[in-house]
C-alpha positions as CSV (number, residue, x, y, z in Angstrom):
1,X,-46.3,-84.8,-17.9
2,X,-46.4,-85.2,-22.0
3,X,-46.1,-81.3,-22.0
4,X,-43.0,-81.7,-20.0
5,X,-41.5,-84.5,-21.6
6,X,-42.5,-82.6,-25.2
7,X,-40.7,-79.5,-23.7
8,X,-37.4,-81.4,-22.9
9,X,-37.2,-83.0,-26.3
10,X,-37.1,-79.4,-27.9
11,X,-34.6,-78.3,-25.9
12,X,-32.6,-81.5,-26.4
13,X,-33.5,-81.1,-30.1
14,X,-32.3,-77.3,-29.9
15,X,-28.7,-77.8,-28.2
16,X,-28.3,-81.2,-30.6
17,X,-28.7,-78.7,-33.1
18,X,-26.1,-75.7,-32.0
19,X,-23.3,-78.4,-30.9
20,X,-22.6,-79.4,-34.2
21,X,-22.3,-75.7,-35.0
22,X,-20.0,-74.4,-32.2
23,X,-17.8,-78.0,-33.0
24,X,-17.3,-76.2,-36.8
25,X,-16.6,-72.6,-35.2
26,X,-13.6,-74.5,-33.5
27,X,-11.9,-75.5,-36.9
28,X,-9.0,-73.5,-37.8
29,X,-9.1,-70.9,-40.3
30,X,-6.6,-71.5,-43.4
31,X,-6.5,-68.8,-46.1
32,X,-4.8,-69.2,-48.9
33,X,-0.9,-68.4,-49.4
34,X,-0.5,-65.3,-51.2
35,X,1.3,-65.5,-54.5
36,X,3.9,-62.9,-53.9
37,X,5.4,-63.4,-50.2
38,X,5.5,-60.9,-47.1
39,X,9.0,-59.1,-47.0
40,X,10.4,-58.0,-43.8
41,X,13.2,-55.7,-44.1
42,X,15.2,-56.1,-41.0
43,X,18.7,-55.8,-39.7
44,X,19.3,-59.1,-40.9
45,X,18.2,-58.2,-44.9
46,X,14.9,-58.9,-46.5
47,X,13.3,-61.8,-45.2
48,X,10.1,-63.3,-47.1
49,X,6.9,-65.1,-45.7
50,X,4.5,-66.6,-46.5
51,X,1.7,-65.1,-45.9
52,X,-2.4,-65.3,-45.6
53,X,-4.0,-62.0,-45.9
54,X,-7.7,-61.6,-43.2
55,X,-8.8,-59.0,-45.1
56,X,-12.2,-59.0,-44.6
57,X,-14.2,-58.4,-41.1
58,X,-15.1,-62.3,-40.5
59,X,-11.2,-63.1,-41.3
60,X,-10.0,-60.7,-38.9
61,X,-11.7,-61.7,-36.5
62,X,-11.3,-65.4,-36.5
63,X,-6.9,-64.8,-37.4
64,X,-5.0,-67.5,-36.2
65,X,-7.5,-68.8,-33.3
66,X,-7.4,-72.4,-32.8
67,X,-3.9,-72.7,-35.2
68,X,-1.2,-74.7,-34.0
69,X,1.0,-75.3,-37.7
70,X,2.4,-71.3,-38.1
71,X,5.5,-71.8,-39.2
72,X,9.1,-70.1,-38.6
73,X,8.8,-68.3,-42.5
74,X,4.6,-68.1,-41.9
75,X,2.9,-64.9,-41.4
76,X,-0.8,-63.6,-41.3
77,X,-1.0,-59.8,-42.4
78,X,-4.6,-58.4,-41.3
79,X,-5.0,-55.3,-43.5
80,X,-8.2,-52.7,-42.3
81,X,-10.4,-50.3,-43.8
82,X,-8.5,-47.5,-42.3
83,X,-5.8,-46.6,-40.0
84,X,-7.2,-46.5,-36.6
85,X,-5.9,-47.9,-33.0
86,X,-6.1,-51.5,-33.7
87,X,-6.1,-53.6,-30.7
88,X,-6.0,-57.9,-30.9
89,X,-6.5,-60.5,-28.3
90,X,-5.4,-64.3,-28.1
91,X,-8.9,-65.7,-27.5
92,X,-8.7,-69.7,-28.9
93,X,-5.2,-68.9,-29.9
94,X,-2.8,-71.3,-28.7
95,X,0.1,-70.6,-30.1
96,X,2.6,-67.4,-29.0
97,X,2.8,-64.9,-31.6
98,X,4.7,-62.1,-32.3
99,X,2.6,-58.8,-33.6
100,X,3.9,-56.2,-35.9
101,X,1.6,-52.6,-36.1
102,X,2.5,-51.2,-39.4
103,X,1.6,-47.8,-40.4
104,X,0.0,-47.0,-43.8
105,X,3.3,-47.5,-46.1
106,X,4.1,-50.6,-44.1
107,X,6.3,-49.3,-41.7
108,X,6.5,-51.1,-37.9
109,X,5.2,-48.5,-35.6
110,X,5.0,-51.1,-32.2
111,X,6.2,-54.4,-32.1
112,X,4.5,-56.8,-29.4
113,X,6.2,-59.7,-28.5
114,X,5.7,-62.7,-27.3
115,X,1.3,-62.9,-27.0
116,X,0.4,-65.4,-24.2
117,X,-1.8,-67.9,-26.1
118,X,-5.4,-68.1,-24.9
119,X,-5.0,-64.5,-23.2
120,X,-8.2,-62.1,-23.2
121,X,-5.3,-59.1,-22.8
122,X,-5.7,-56.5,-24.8
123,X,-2.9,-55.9,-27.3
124,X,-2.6,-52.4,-28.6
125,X,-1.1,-50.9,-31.5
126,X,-0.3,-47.5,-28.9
127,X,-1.1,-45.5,-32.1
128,X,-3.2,-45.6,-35.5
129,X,-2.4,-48.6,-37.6
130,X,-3.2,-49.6,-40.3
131,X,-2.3,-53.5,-41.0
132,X,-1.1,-56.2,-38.4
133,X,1.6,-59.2,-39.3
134,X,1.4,-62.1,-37.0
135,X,4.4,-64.3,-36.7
136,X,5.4,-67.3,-34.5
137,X,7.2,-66.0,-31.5
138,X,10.5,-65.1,-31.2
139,X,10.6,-64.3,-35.3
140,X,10.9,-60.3,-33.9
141,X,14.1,-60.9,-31.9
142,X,15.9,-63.3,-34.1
143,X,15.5,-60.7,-36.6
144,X,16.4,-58.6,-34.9
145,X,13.0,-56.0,-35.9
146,X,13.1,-52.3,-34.5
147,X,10.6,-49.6,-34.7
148,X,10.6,-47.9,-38.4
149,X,11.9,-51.2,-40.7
150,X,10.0,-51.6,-43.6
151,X,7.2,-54.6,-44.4
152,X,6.3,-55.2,-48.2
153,X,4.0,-56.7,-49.9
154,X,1.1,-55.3,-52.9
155,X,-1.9,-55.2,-50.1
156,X,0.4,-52.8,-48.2
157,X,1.7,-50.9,-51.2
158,X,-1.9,-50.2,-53.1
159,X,-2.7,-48.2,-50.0
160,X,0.5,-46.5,-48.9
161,X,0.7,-44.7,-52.8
């Protein structure tokens, strides 16, 4: 009886211990605003953002799970190590988003509308890419964004010389 009693303290010990833990994983991810904003050049002229840059593995992977404040001139540009078939879900994501698939100078190559927040779809670039912008929904039609238009910013520029 001790043996079992000393058995289910440990266990209540352990998931005591990993609650806290998955609680934190929940927290939203906030990066800092970039200094120089995103520019969008669409049919409607250049239009800045601003923007958070996931750069690294960790920040790519966690993107805009669990956000809910992306606002209309807000944008998330995920740069990787190479271009490549990128594909994003909407795991713990539970706001609609709009992606742009750049190629390597910055250039939309697939525009995917409309992500279903909390989906486990798959969301594929079609073809190598080599960043990802995330907007707020809608932010592709009102500006009216076609296949070809140009994204700016420095993190796109250093790699498309």
């Amino acid at each position: 009886m001790n043996r079992l009693l000393s058995i289910l303290a440990g266990i209540a010990l352990l998931v005591s211990s990993i609650i806290p833990v998955l609680a934190l994983d929940q927290t939203p991810m906030h990066l800092p605003i970039d200094a120089t904003p995103l520019t969008v050049n669409s049919a409607r002229g250049d239009v800045p953002f601003g923007v958070e840059i996931a750069d690294t593995e960790e920040e790519r992977e966690r993107g805009l799970m669990f956000r809910t404040d992306l606002k209309d001139n807000s944008a998330m540009l995920f740069v990787f190590d190479r271009s490549r078939l990128v594909t994003m879900w909407m795991e713990n994501t539970p706001s609609a988003l709009d992606m742009l698939f750049l190629d390597n100078n910055g250039r939309i190559i697939a525009i995917r509308e409309n992500a279903v927040p909390f989906s486990r779809d798959v969301i594929s670039s079609g073809e190598p890419a080599r960043f990802v912008v995330e907007v707020k929904t809608g932010t592709a039609r009102r500006l009216g964004l076609t296949i070809g238009d140009k994204v700016r910013h420095p993190a796109i520029e250093r790699i498309g010389q």
